[in-house]
N, C-alpha and C positions, 0 to 999 in steps of 0.2 A: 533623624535617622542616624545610626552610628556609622552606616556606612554608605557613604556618598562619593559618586561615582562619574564620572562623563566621559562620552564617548563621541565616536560620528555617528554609532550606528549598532543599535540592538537588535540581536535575533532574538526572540522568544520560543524555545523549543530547540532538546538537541538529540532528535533524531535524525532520520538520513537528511531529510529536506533542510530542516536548520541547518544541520554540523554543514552539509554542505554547500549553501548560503552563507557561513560566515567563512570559510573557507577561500569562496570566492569574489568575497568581499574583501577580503584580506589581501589578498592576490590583486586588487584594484588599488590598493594604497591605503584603505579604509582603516581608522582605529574601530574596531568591532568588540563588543563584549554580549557572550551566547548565554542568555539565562533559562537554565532546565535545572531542576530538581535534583538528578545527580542517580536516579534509579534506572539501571541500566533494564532489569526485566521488564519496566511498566514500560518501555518502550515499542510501539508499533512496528518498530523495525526489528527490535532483538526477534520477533517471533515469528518474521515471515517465511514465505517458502524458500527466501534464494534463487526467484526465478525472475530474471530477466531477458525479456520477452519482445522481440519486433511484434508480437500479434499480441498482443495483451491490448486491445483495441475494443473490447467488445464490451457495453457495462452489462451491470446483473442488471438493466430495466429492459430486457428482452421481450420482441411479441410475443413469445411460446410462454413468458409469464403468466397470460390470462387462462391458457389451460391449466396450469399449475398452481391455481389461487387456491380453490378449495381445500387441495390437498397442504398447502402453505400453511393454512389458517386451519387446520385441524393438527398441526405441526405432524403430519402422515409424510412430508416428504424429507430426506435427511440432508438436503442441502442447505434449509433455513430451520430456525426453530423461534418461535414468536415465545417475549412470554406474554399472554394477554393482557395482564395489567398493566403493562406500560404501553397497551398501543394506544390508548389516547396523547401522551406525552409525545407518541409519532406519526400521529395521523397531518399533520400538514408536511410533515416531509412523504409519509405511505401515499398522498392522495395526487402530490408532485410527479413520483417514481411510476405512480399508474400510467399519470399523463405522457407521460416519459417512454413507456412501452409501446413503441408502436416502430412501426417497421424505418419511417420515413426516421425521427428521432434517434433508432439506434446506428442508423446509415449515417448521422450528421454526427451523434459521436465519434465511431470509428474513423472517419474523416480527420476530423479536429487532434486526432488521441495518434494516429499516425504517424507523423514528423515529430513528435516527440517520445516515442516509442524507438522510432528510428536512429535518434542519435542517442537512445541508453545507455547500451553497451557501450560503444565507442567513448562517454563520458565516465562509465565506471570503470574501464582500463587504464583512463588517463591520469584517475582518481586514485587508484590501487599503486601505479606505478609507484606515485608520492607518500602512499603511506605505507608502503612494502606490504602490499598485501597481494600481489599478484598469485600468488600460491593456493589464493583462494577462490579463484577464479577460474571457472572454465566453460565451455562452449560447444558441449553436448548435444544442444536439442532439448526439444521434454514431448512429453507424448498426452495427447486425450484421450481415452480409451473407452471402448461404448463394446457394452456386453450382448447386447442384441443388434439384428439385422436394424431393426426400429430406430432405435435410438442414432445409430451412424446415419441413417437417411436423414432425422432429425434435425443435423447438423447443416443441414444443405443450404440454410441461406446463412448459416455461419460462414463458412466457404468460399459464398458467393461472396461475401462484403470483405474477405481478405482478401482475394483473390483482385477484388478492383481496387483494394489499397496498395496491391504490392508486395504484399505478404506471402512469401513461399510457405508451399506447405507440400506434406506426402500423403497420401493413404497405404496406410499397410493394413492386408486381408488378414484372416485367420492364421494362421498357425506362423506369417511370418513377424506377426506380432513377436512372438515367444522368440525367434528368430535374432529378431533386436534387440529385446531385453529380458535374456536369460532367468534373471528374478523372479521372475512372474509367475503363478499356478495354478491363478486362474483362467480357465477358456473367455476369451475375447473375440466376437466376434470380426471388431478393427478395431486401428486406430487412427490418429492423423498426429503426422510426426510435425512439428513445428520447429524447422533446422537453424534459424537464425533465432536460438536463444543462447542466453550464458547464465551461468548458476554461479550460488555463492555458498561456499562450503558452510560456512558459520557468519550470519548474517550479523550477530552481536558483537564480534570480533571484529569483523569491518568497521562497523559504528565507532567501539573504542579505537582502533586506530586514527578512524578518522578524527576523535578527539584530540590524539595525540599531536598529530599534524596540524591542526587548528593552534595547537598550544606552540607547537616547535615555528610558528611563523609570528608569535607575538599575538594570539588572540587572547583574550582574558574570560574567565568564566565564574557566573556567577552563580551558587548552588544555592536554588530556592525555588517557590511554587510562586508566579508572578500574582500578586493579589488586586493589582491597579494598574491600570493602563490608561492613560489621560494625557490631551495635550497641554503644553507649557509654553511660557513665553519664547523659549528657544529651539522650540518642536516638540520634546516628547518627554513625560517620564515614567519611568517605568519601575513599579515597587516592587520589592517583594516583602517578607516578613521582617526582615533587618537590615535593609538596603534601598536604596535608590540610586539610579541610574539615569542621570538626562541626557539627551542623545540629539541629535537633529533630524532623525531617521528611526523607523523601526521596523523590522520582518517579525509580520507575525507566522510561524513557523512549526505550531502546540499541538501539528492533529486534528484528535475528536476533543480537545480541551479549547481551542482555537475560537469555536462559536460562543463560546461561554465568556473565555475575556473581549469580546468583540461588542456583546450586549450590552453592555454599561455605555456603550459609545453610539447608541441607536442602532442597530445591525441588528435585524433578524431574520438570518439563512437557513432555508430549507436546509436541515440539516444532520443528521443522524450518526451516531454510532453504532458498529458493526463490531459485534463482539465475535472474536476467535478465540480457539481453544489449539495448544498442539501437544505432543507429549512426544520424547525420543525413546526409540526401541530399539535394541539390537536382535542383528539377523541372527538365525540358528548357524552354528557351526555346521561349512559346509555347505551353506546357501549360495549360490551366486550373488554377487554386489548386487545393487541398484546402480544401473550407470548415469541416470538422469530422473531428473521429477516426472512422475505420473501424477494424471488427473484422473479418478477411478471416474468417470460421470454417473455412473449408477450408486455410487454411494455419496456421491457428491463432499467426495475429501478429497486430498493430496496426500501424496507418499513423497518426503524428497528428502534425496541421501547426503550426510551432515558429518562425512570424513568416514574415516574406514570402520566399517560395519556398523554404523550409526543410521538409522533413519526416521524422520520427522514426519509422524503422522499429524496432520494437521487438518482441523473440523470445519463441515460450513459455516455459514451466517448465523449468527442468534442477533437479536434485537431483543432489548435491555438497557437499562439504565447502567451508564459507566461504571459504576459503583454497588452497581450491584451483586448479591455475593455468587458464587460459580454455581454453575447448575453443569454436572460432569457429564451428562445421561447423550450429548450428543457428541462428543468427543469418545465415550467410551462406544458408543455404536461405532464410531468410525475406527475404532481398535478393532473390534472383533470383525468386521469388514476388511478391512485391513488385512488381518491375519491370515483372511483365505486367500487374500492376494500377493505374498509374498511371506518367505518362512519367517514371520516375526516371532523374536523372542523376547525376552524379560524389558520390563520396561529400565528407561538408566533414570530415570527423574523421579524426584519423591512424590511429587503433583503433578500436575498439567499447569503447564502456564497459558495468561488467562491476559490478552490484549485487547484494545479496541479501535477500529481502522474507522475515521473520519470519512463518511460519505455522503457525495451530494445525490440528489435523482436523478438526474441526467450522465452521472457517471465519468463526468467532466473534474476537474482540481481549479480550484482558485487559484488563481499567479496573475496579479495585477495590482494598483495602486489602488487603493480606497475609495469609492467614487465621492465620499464627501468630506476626507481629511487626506491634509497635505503631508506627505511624509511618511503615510503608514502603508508600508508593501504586506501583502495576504499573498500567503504560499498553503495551502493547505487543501484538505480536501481529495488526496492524493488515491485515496479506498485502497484498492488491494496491491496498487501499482507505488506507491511511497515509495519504498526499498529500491526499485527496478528504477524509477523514472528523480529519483531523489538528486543525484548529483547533475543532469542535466538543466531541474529547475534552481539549481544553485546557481549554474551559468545567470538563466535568465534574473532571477531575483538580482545579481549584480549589474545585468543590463539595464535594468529600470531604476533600479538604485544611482548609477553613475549616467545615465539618460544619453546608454546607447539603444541602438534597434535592436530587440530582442532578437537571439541566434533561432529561435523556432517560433512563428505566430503564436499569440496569445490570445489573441481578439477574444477567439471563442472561450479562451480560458476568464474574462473578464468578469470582476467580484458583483457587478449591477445585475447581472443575468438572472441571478437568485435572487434577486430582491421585487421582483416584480412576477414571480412565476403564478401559475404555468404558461409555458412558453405556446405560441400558437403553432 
C-alpha cells in the first residue's frame, strides 16, 4: 500500500452516526481515523427531514401494514413504491418485516427506540454547541396531519403506544389546524402536534461541521470507499483503494453500505435499503412560512422548511437496489401533492436528490459489539431516525469502545438479534 496508516480506532462511515462516533471517541482520548468516500450528497444524512423526534418510536412494520399490502404490492399506495424486480433480492428481509408487523412486536419496538429518542435532542444541542451550529437548530414541534375523519381515528393505537411511552402529544381539530400552521391550504380534518421535537435547518451543513470539529480536535480522515475489512494480528485492517489503516478497534458506521462490508466476514442481516427521494421548492411570494415539518399521511410525504422560504419535499419508501438508477414518478407525485398543500413554487434543485436509509425489520439500529469478532463495534441500521438519533449513538459507540456502561440500554439494539430471525 502507498499509504499505510495506524490508529486505535477506525470509523467506517461519515455520516451523522460515524462523524459522531469518532467525535466521541476522540473526546475519550482515542487516536481515531473516519474513513468515508468524501460525497457529501450520497450521504443518508445530507437528505433527511431535519426532524428530531422524542416520538419517532414507531417502525414502518406496523399492524395496519397487512391492510395495506395489496395496495403496496400494486405500488396504488404513495407511501411505498416496490420495484418488482428486485423483490426477490428482498424477500428474506420482506418476510422478517412481515413477522415484525404485529401489534405485540411493534409495542416492543417503541419500548426499546424510547430512551434513545429521549436523549436526541438533548445530545444534538450539546453537539451543535461545539460545532457552532446552534443557529440551526430549533424546537418547534412537527405535526401529522390526516385528511379524513378515518384516517385520524386510525391512528389510535399509535397514541396509545406514545402515550405509555411518555411521549406528549396534542390533537388539533379542523380549522385549528390552519390555526397553527398558517402554510397550509389544504382542508384537514386534524392533526396530532408532536411538541417535544427539534428540527434541523440544513441537515448537510450540520454534517460538514461536524467534520470540521472531528478535524479541529485531531481526528484524521481518510477519503476512500473501504474495500476490505479483515482481522490482523493487532485487531483490524482496514483498506481502501490506496490505503490501509491498522487499528485495534473498528466502528462500522456505512448505513445501507454497512451489510455489504460486513459479508465477507460471515454476517448476514436481514437487511435492506430504503431508498428516498427529496427535492427543495420555494414558497410563492406571499405565502406564509412553513414554521415546522408536516407529515401530509395521505400522501405519505413530508413537507419540512430548510431556511427562509425554502422547503424540502421529501417522498416515501421505494425499495431497490442502492444503485440503481432514479425512478422520479414517486417524488414527483409527492410534488404535485405537495403543491395543494402549501403555496409551493419553482423548484431551486436541478434534480431530486436520491439517498438510501439502512433498514432492519424490526425497525430497531445495530449498536453493539460483533457477536463473533473481537474489536469490531456495529452502529448502523439507524432507517429514518440516523440524523435524529446519530449523535446519541456516538455517545454509546464510545461507551463500548472504552468498556463503560452504555448511557441508554442497548440490549435490545444487539447485532445477534438478526442473525437468527424471526424473532418469536
Amino acid at each position: 500500500m502507498s499509504n499505510a496508516m495506524t490508529a486505535d480506532i477506525v470509523v467506517i462511515g461519515g455520516g451523522m452516526v460515524g462523524l459522531a462516533s469518532a467525535i466521541a471517541l476522540r473526546d475519550r482520548g482515542l487516536d481515531v481515523v473516519l474513513c468515508d468516500p468524501g460525497e457529501a450528497r450520497a450521504r443518508t444524512s445530507y437528505g433527511n427531514a431535519g426532524v428530531v423526534s422524542r416520538g419517532s418510536i414507531l417502525s414502518m412494520a406496523s399492524p395496519g401494514l397487512w391492510g395495506k399490502l395489496p395496495a403496496y404490492l400494486r405500488n396504488a399506495d404513495p407511501g411505498l413504491r416496490l420495484r418488482h424486480r428486485h423483490l426477490p433480492r428482498v424477500l428474506p428481509w420482506a418476510a422478517h418485516f412481515l413477522a415484525a408487523s404485529r401489534e405485540s412486536a411493534w409495542r416492543r419496538t417503541a419500548a426499546a427506540l424510547a430512551p434513545l429518542t429521549a436523549a436526541a435532542y438533548g445530545e444534538h444541542r450539546r453537539l451543535a454547541e461545539r460545532a457552532g451550529t446552534t443557529h440551526l437548530l430549533r424546537h418547534p414541534g412537527w405535526l401529522k396531519l390526516y385528511r379524513t375523519e378515518a384516517a385520524l381515528a386510525g391512528s389510535a393505537l399509535e397514541r396509545d403506544i406514545l402515550a405509555e411511552n411518555g411521549v406528549p402529544f396534542e390533537i388539533v381539530a379542523g380549522a385549528a389546524v390552519r390555526d397553527l400552521e398558517p402554510a397550509l391550504i389544504r382542508p384537514f380534518h386534524g392533526a396530532m402536534l408532536l411538541p417535544e421535537t427539534g428540527t434541523i435547518a440544513d441537515p448537510g451543513g450540520l454534517v460538514e461541521a461536524c467534520e470540521g470539529l472531528f478535524s479541529g480536535l485531531g481526528g484524521r480522515t481518510l477519503r476512500g470507499t473501504v474495500t476490505r475489512l479483515a482481522p490482523a494480528a493487532e485487531g483490524w485492517s482496514v483498506e481502501t483503494a490506496g490505503a490501509r489503516v491498522a487499528a485495534r478497534q473498528v466502528v462500522l458506521a456505512a448505513g445501507a453500505a454497512s451489510a455489504e462490508i460486513a459479508r465477507p466476514l460471515g454476517y448476514r442481516f436481514a437487511f435492506a435499503a430504503e431508498r428516498g427521494y427529496h427535492r427543495h421548492y420555494a414558497l410563492r411570494p406571499g405565502s406564509p412560512a412553513l414554521n415546522r415539518p408536516v407529515y401530509d399521511t395521505g400522501a405519505g410525504s413530508i413537507l419540512s422548511p430548510m431556511g427562509e422560504g425554502r422547503v424540502r419535499v421529501l417522498s416515501g419508501v421505494e425499495l431497490d437496489a442502492r444503485d440503481a438508477p432514479p425512478d422520479l414518478r414517486q417524488i414527483e407525485a409527492a410534488a404535485r401533492e405537495a403543491a395543494g398543500t402549501v403555496r409551493l413554487g419553482a423548484p431551486l434543485d436541478n434534480r431530486p436528490w436520491l439517498g438510501s436509509r439502512p433498514s432492519t425489520p424490526d425497525g430497531l439500529p445495530v449498536i453493539g459489539v460483533a457477536p463473533r469478532h473481537r474489536g469490531l463495534i456495529l452502529a448502523f441500521g439507524h432507517g429514518h431516525i440516523g440524523l435524529s438519533t446519530g449523535p446519541i449513538t456516538g455517545r454509546l459507540v464510545a461507551d463500548l469502545a472504552t468498556g463503560r456502561e452504555p448511557a441508554v440500554p442497548v440490549a435490545p439494539f444487539a447485532p445477534d438479534r438478526l442473525l437468527g430471525w424471526p424473532r418469536p
